[in-house]
N, C-alpha and C positions, 0 to 999 in steps of 0.2 A: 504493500500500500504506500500511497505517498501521500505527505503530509502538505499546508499550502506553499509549499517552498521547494515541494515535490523530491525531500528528502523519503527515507527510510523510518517506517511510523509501525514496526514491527517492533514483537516482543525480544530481547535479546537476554538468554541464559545465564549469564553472569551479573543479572541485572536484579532488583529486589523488583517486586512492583510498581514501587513510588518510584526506585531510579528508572524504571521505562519511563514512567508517567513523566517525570522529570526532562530526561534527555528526549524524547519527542515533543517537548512543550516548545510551539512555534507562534504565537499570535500574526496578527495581520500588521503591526508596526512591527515587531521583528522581521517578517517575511517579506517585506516592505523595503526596510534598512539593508537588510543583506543582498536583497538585489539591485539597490540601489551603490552600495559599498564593491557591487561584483564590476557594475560599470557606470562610474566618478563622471559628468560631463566635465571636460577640459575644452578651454578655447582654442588650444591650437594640438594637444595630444588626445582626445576625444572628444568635439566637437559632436559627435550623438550619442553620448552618453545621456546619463537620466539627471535631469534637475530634481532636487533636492527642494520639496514644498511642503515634504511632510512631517520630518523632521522639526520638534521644536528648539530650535537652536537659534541665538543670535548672532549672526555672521557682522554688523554693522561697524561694528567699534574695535578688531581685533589690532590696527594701528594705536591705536591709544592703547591698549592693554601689554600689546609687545612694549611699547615703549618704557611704560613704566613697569612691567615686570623684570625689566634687563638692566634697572640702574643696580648701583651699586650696593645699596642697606638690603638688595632683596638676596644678593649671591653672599649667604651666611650659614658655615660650617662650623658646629662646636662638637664636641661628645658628645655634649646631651641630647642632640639633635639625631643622634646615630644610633642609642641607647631607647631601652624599652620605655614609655613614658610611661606617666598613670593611663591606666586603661581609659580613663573618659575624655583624654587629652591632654596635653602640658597644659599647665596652670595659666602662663603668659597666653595663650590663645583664648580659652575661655574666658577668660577675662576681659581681654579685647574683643570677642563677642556678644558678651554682657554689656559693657559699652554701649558699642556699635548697636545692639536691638533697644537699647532703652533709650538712645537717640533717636534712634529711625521708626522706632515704633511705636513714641512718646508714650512711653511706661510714665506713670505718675508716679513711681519710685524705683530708681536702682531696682534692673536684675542680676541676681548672685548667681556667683560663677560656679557654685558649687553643685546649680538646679543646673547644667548643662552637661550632654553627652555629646560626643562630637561624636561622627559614624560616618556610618554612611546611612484567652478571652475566646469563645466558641463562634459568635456572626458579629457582624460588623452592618450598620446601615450607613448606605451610599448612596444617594442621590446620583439617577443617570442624565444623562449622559457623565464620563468621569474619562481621568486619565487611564488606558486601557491597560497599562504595564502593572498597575497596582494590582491587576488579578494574578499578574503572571510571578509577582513578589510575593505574593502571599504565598500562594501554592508552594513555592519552592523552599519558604520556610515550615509553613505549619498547615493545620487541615483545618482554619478558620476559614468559615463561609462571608462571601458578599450578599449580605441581602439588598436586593436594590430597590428604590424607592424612585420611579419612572416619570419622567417630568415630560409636562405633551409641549411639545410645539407648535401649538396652537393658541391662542389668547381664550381661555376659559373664562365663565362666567365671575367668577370671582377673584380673577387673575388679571394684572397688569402690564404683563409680558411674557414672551413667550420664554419653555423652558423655565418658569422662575419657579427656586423651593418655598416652600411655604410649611409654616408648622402644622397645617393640616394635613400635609401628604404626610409628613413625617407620623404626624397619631395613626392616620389609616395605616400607613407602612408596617407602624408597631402592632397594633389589632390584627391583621393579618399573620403575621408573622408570631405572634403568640396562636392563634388560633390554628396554626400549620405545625405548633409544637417546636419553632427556632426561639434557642434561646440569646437575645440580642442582649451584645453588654459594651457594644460602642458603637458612634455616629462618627463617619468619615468626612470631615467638609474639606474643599479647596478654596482658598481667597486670595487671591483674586484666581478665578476658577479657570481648569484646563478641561474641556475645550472650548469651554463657552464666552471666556474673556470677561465673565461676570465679575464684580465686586462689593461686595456684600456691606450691606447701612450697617452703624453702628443700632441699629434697632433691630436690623431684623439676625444681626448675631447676635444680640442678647435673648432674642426671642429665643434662637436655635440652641444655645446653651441651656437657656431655663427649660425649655421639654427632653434636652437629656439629665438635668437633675432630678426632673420630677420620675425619669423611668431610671435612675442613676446606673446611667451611661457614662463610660469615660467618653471624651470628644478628643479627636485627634484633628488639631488646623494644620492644613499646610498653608505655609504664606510662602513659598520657594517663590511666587513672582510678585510679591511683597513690591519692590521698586520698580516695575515696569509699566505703572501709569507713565500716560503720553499725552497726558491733556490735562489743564488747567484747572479745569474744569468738574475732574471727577478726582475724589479723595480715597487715600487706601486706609480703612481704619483696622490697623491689629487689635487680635482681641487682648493682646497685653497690654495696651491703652487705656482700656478698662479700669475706672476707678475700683472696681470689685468684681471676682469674677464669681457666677452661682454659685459652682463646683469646683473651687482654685484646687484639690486634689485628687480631679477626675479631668482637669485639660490642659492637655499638653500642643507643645506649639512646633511645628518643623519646619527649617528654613536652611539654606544653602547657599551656594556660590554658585550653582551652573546656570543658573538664569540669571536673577538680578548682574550679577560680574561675567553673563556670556561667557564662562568656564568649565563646562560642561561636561569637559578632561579631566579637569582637577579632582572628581568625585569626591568631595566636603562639603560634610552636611550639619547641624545639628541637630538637637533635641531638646528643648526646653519642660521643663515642670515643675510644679513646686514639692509635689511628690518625691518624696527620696529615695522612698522603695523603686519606682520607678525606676528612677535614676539610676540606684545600683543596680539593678535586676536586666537595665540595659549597657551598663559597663561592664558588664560580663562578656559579653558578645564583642567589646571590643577586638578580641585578639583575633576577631576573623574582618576585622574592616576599623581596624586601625588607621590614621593619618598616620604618611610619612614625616619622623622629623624636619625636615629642610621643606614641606610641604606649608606642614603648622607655620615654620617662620616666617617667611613670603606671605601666607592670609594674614598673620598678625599685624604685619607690616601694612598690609594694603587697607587691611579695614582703618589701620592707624590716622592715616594721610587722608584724615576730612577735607582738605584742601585742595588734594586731587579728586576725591570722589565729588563733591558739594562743585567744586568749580570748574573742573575740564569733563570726566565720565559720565555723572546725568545728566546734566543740562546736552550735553551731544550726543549721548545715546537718544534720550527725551527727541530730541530735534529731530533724527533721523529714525528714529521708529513712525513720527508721525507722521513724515512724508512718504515712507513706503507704506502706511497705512492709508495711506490718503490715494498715492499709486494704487496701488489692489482697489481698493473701492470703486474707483473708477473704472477700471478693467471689470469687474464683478458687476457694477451696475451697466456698461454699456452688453452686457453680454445679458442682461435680462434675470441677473442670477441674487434672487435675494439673500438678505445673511444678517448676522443682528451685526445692530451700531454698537461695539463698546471699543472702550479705550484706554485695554492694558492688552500686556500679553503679547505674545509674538503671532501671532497666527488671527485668521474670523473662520466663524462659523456659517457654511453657507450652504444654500439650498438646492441640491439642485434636483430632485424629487421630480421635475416635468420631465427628465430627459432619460426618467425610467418606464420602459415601457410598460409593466405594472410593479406598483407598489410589493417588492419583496426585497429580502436582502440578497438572493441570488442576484438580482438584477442590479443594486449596488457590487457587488463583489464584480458582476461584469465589467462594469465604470470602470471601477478602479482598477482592474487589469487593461481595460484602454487607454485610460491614461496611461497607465507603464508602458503599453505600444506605443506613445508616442513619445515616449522618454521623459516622464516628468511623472514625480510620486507625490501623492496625495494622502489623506490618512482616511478613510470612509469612516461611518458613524458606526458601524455594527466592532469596530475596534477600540469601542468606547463606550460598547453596550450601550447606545442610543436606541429607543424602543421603536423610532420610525423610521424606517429607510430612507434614502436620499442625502442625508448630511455629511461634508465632507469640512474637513478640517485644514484650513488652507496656511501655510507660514509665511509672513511677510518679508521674515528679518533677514534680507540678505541681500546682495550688492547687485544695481540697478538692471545689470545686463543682463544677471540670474532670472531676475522678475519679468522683462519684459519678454525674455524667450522661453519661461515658464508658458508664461500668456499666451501666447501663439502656439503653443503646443495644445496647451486646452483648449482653445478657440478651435483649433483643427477638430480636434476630439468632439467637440460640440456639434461643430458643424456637418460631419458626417453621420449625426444619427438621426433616426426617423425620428420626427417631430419638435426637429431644435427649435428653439425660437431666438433670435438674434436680435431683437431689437427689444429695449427696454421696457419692463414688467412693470405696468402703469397699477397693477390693482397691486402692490407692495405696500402692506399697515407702515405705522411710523417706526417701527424696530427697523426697518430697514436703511442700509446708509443712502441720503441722497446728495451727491458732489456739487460741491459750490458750483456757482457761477466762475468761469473764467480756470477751472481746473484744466491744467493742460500735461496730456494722455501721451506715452512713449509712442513713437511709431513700432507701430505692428506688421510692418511689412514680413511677409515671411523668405528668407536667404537660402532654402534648401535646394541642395542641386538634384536638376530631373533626370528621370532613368531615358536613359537613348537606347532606341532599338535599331540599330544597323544603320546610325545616324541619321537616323527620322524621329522624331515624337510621334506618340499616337493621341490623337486628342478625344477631351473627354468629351464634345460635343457636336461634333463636327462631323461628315459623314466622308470627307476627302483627307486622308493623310498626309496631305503636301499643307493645309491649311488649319493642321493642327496647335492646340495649347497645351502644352507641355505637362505631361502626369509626371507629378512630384514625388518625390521618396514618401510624403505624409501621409496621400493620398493611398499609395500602394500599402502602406503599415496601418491606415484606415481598412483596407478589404481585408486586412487580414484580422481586423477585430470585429465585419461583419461577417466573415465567409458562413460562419456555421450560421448567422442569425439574420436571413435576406427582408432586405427593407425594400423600401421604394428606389433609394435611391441608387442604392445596388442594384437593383434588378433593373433599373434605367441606364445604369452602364454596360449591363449586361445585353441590354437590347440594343442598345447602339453600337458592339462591337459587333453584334451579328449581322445589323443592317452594314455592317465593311464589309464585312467577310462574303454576304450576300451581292454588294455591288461593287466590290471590288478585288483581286488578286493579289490587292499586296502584300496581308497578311499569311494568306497561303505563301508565295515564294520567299517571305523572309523568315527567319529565324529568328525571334527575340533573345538579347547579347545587353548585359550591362556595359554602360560604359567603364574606363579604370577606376578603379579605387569606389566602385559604388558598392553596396553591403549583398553578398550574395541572395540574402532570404530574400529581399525585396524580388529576383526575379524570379526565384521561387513560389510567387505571392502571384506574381505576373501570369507565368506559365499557366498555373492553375486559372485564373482568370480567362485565359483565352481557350480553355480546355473549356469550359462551361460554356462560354458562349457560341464554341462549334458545336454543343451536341442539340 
């Protein structure tokens, strides 16, 4: 059997049952990643490589980060940096991250560096859609269950946007889940949320806190995108801000460097609570996801230099996240594809639900394998346990020429499916982005070079092959994402190679021949095309 990465998903002898269950565990963002990591688009050593959209990483800022990771106070070797530290990390780090959160995440009092574990209960409630790896972490540690709590994307009658949590889905969630005999002993939230780019009022987390003390629930927050509000206009509040928290020895806070500092290499994370059992019950575990010493010193140091964070790093991460978010919006809104308006996060959430032929997740799963024919990865919603088909999870963060040949690859993918719509989605509610006046859009031309057949093109519309338009590499890696699924428009090219073949001889005496350097499959794609339309 093979699994979605079309590995080996068979039982293997020397294996326990967890370690199969283990080592065939592939999700659709790993299966995603890895084919995307098989082949890297490069400008001038893989120019059809796969762009990278689904991944959440911030590519923006990696000039500023080299710079200042390479001066001098960062390159620091002592013994003790080489030497086993305390298991929850040297002192000198947590401490500077105690700091650093009761700054940034305006604690009303000093947090103690003693309530911090640096790292990296039977169900758990999570609100869906969510980050999809968290399923794939759990499992590989322990056999606690996700129970999800399914948010509609649709504006409900007592709802003010769409996807929003509310403490009433939470109670049904709990009633159900009692009544099915799970026994729930903690509430999963994200703030500012993956993948929805949501950020949550300081009312409506104290609400979410007070219904897990009333069912006493530990609450586990991730704030890891904590600092990537991009706009003015909307505020990130931690729940460590809180002058008092319901349950301060049932919540606990996690936060990191690979988002907020785009260091998503580094793998340093924390753990905050005021629980100490906690605390030590998870410095245990240190000696399997320990920081390196020389690691610890370099974060110490970076979180130190408020001066470079506060005056060069946010303010121009800030700047350039929200021109590539303002980019995509545009691309998104001219292509008719709605998606909610927020303004954190690296990535939107967007709709594209009409360009399924029905509503299933097989027919997302197809998407998202056309997008990957057209060399550009995307994250689907069913990898995010999203309860309605169609939503895909798009990344903005990365440098101009990434995005706008992103764009054109989707666009391709769009446009060759039965029932695209290309032009702008006028009945979109107000969750949707609409682009200023005066936004001005990358050109979209698209550069691919066309497949020649015996130094002729065959045109897609034409009925003389002397007065042909040129069939592009996109178009032929288009048939090959409809061959098994014939649409109108397939079978419209299908009919007009046969009205050639019927009036005229050339296809008969020529041989279809790539030209140099073109990608074999393509004429492989080709040949089969012209097989169909002789019979």
């Amino acid at each position: 059997m093979a699994g979605p990465g079309g590995g080996d998903t068979g039982n293997h002898v020397y294996l326990s049952r967890r370690g199969n269950s283990i080592r065939k565990q592939l999700g659709i963002l790993q299966d995603g990643f890895s084919r995307y990591s098989a082949d890297k688009y490069h400008l001038t050593e893989n120019p059809y490589g796969i762009i990278n959209m689904g991944t959440s990483e911030n590519k923006l800022c990696y000039d500023l980060l080299q710079k200042r990771l390479t001066q001098p106070d960062m390159l620091h070797i002592d013994p003790a940096l080489l030497q086993y530290p305390d298991l929850k990390g040297h002192r000198f780090l947590r401490e500077e991250v105690a700091r650093f959160l009761s700054y940034y995440c305006g604690s009303p009092s000093p947090l103690r560096a003693d309530n911090y574990y640096c790292r990296m209960a039977l169900a758990i409630l999570i609100p869906t859609p969510f980050y999809g790896s968290i399923s794939e972490d759990i499992h590989l540690y322990s056999a606690v269950r996700l129970y999800h709590v399914h948010l509609d994307c649709e504006v409900g009658v007592s709802d003010c946007r769409p996807f929003q949590l509310t403490v009433g889905k939470l109670e049904e969630a709990m009633r159900k889940a009692t009544s099915e005999g799970v026994n729930i002993r903690a509430l999963l939230l994200i703030n500012p949320h993956n993948p929805l780019a949501e950020v949550y009022t300081p009312e409506e987390l104290t609400a979410f806190l007070e219904f897990a003390k009333r069912h006493k629930l530990h609450t586990i927050v991730d704030e890891v995108y904590m600092l990537t509000v991009f706009d003015e206009a909307v505020t990130f509040h931690s729940v460590l801000s809180m002058d008092s928290l319901p349950d301060p020895q049932r919540t606990h806070v996690l936060w990191g460097m690979s988002k907020d500092f785009a260091m998503a290499g580094i793998r340093f994370g924390t753990v905050y609570s005021d629980n100490s059992d906690i605390v030590e019950a998870l410095g245990k575990l240190a000696v399997f996801h320990g920081v390196p010493g020389p690691v610890q010193h370099q974060m110490a140091k970076l979180l130190q230099d408020r001066d470079w964070i506060d005056g060069t790093f946010l303010p121009e991460n800030r700047r350039k996240m929200h021109a590539a978010h303002g980019y995509m919006a545009g691309e998104l809104q001219s292509l008719g594809v709605p998606f909610l308006h927020r303004h954190a996060c690296f990535y939107i959430w967007a709709d594209f639900r009409k360009y399924l032929r029905r509503s299933s997740f097989e027919e997302e799963l197809a998407l998202w394998r056309c997008f990957l024919q057209h060399k550009v990865l995307l994250s689907c919603g069913q990898a995010f346990h999203c309860s309605t088909p169609g939503w895909f999870r798009i990344v903005f963060t990365d440098q101009q020429q990434h995005l706008t040949l992103g764009m054109q690859r989707i666009r391709k993918a769009l446009e060759g499916i039965n029932g695209a719509i290309s032009t702008p989605d006028t009945g979109t509610n107000d969750e949707t982005t609409k682009v200023k006046a005066g936004t001005q859009l990358e050109d979209t031309t698209d550069s691919h070079k066309s497949v020649v057949v015996k130094s002729s093109v065959l045109s897609k519309n034409t009925s003389d092959p002397h007065d042909a338009v040129p069939l592009t590499s996109e178009d032929l890696v288009l048939l090959e994402c409809q061959k098994s699924q014939p649409t109108e428009s397939l079978n419209s090219l299908i009919g007009a190679l046969r009205q050639q073949i019927s009036s005229s001889d050339w296809l008969e005496k020529n041989t279809p021949e790539l030209s140099a350097g073109e990608d074999p499959e393509l004429l492989h794609v080709f040949k089969n095309l012209l097989d169909r339309a002789r019979k």
